[in-house]
C-alpha positions in Angstrom: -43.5 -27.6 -67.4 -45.3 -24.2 -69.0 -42.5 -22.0 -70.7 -43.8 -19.2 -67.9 -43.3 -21.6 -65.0 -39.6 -22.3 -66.7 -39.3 -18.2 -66.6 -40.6 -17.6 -63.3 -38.0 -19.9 -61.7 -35.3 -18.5 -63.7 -36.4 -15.4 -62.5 -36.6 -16.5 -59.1 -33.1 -18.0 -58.9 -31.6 -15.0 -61.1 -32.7 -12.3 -58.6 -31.5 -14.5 -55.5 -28.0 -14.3 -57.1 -28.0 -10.7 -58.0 -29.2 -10.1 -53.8 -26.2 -12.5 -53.1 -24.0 -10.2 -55.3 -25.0 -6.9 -54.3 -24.6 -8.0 -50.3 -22.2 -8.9 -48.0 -24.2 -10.7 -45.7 -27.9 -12.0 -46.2 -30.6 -12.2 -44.1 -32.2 -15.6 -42.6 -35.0 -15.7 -44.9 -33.0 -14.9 -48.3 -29.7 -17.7 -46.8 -33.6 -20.6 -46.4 -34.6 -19.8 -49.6 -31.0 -20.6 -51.2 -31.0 -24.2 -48.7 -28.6 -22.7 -45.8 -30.0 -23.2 -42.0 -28.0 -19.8 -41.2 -28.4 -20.4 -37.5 -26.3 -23.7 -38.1 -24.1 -23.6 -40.9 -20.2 -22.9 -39.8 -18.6 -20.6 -42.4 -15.4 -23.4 -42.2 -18.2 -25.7 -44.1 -18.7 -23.4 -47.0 -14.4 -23.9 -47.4 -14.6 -27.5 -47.8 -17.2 -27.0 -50.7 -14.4 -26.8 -53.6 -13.5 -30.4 -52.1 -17.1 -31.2 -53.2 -16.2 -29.4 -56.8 -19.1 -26.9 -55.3 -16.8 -23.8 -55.4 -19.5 -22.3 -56.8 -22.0 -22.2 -53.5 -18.9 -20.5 -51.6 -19.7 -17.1 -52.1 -23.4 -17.4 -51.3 -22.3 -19.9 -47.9 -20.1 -17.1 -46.8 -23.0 -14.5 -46.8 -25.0 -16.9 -44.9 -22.8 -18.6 -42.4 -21.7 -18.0 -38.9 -17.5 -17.4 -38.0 -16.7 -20.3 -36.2 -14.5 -18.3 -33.3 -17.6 -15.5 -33.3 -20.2 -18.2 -32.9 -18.0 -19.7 -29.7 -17.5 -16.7 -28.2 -21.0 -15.6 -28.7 -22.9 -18.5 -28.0 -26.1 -18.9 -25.5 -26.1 -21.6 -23.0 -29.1 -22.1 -21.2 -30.3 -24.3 -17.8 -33.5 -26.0 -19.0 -35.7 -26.1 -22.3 -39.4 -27.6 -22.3 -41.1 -29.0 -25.7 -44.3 -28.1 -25.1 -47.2 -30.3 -26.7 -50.6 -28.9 -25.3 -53.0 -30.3 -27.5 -51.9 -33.5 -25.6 -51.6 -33.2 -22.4 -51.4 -37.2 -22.2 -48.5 -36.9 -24.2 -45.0 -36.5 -22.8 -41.4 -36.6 -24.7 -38.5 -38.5 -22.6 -35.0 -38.5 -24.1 -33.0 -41.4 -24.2 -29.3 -41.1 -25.6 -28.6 -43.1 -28.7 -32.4 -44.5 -29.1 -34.5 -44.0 -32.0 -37.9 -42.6 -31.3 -40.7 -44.7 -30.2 -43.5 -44.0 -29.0 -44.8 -46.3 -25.9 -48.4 -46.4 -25.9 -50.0 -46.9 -22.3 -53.7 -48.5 -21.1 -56.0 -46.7 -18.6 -53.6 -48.9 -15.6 -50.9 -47.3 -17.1 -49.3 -50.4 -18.5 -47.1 -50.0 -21.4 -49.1 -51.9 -23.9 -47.5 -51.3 -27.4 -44.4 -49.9 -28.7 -43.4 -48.2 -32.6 -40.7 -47.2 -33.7 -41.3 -43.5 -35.4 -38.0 -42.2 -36.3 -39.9 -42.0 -39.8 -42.7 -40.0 -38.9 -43.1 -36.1 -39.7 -44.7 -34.0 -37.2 -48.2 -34.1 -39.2 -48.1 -38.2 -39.2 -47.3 -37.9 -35.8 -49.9 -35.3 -34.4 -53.0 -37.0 -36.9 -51.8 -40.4 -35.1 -52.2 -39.1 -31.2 -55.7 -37.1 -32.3 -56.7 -40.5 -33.4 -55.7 -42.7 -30.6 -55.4 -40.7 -27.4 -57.9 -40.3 -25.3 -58.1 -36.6 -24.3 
């Protein structure tokens, strides 16, 4: 690694603290670019970090976290959600408790001809697999 690509992240993470510092709370972007999924992260996880001997990602997990009893009291609940994959219409997501992914691959009777397993897969293998094999 170049002595300037050393600097640059030094840099990089230097400033992130100083923004941690100087705030009490960050925003959604800054809390990603330290590794928090703000949305997610429950501000009674960043207390069991010293457990960890990480006492010293408490302060920056505190900006970035949601109170538990707020995040109760506050939280959405809705009737229905749809995944929506258009550039398959062929292609339809069922959700079965407990199972890993597979995807069941049908014939033009629609006869379940083959089965995978894809709990593996990222949403790129799994897109350039169905542009590949399904018949639009």
């Amino acid at each position: 690694m170049r002595t300037t690509d050393i600097f640059a992240a030094f840099l990089s993470q230097f400033f992130a603290y100083i923004m941690i510092a100087a705030s009490e709370s960050l925003s959604l972007s800054n809390c990603a670019n330290l590794g928090y999924a703000s949305s997610y992260l429950k501000c009674s996880t960043c207390n069991d970090l010293k457990q960890f001997k990480l006492s010293e990602l408490e302060n920056s997990c505190q900006q970035c976290c949601i109170n538990d009893d707020t995040e109760q009291a506050e939280a959405k609940k809705y009737h229905r959600a749809v995944l929506e994959v258009s550039q398959f219409p062929s292609f339809s997501v069922q959700y079965v408790r407990g199972a890993d992914p597979v995807l069941n691959l049908f014939n033009e009777q629609d006869e379940q001809v083959e089965s995978m397993g894809i709990e593996k897969w990222d949403t790129d293998t799994l897109t350039a697999f169905l542009e590949e094999n399904l018949v639009r």
